[in-house]
C-alpha positions as CSV (number, residue, x, y, z in Angstrom):
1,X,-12.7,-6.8,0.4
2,X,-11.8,-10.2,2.0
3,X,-14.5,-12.0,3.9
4,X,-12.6,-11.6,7.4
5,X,-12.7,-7.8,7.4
6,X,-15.3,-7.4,9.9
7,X,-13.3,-9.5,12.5
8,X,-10.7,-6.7,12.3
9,X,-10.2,-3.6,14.7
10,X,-11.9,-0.6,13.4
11,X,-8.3,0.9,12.6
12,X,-7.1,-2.1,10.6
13,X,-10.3,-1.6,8.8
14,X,-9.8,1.7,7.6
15,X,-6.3,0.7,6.5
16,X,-7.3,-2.0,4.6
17,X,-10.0,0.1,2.7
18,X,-7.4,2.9,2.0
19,X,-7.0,2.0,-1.5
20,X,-10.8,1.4,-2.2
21,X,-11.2,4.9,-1.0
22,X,-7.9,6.1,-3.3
23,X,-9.1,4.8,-6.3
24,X,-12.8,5.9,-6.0
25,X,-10.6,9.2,-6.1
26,X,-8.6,8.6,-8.9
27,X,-11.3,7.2,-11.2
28,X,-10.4,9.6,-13.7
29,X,-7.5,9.1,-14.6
30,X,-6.5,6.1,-16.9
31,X,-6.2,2.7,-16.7
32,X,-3.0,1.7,-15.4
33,X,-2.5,4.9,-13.4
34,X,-5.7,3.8,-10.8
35,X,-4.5,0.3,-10.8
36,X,-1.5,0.9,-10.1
37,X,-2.5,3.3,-6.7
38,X,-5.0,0.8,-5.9
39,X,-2.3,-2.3,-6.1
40,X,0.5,-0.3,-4.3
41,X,-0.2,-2.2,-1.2
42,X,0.0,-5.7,-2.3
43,X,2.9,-8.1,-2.2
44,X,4.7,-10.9,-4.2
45,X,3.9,-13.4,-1.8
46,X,0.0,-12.4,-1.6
47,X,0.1,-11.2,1.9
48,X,-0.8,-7.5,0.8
49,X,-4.1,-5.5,0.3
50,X,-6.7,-5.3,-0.2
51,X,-7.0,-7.8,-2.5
52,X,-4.4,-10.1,-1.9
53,X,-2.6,-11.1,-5.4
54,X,0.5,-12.1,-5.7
55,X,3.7,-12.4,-8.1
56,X,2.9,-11.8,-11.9
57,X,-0.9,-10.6,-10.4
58,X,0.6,-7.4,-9.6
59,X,1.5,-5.2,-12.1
60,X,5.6,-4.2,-11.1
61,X,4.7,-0.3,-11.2
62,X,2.2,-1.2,-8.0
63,X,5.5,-3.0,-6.3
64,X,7.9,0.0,-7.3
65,X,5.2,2.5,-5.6
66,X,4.7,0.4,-3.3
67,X,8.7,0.4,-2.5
68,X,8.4,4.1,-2.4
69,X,5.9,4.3,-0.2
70,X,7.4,2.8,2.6
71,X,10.6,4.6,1.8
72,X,9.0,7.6,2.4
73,X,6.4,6.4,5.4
74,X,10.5,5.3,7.1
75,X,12.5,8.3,6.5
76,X,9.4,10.8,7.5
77,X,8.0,12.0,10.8
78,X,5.5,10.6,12.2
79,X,2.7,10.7,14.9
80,X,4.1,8.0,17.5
81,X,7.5,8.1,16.0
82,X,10.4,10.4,14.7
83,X,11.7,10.5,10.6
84,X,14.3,7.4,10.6
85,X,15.9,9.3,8.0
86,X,16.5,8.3,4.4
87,X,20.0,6.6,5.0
88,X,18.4,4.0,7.7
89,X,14.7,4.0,5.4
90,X,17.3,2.7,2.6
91,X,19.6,0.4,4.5
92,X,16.9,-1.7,6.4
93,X,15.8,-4.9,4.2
C-alpha cells in the first residue's frame, strides 16, 4: 500500500485494500488469474489502486475487468443510488 493510506478516511481505506483482501482470496488460482483481480482497479494514467502502475504496467485483462466492473457497478442498483441501466452505463465516457 502507498505511504499516505493512513491519512485517508476509514472508508477510503477499506476501498483501497479491496484487492489485497481479493487476492489473499484467490491465491489459488494461477498466475495471471490473481493478478489480474488484484490489478482490476488500476489505470493507464497511474491514478488507480492499490498500487498505482500505469500503461504497459498493467496487464490489458486487468483494464478489460476493470471496464466491466464499472459497467456493471453503473447499470446495477445500489445502496444511495438506483441501476442507471446498461444503455446509460454504456453511453457515458
Amino acid at each position: 500500500m502507498r505511504s499516505y493510506l493512513w491519512r485517508l478516511p476509514s472508508w477510503l481505506k477499506t476501498t483501497r485494500s479491496y484487492p489485497s483482501k481479493k487476492r489473499k482470496r484467490a491465491f489459488w488460482l494461477s498466475w495471471p488469474i490473481s493478478q489480474i483481480v488484484y490489478q482490476h482497479h488500476e489505470k493507464m494514467n497511474g491514478s488507480g489502486y492499490p498500487m498505482g502502475p500505469s500503461g504497459e504496467d498493467i496487464l490489458l485483462e486487468a483494464l478489460i475487468l476493470g471496464i466491466a466492473d464499472v459497467v456493471e457497478a453503473m447499470a446495477s442498483h445500489r445502496a444511495y443510488r438506483p441501476a442507471l441501466g446498461i444503455d446509460t452505463a454504456l453511453a457515458k465516457k
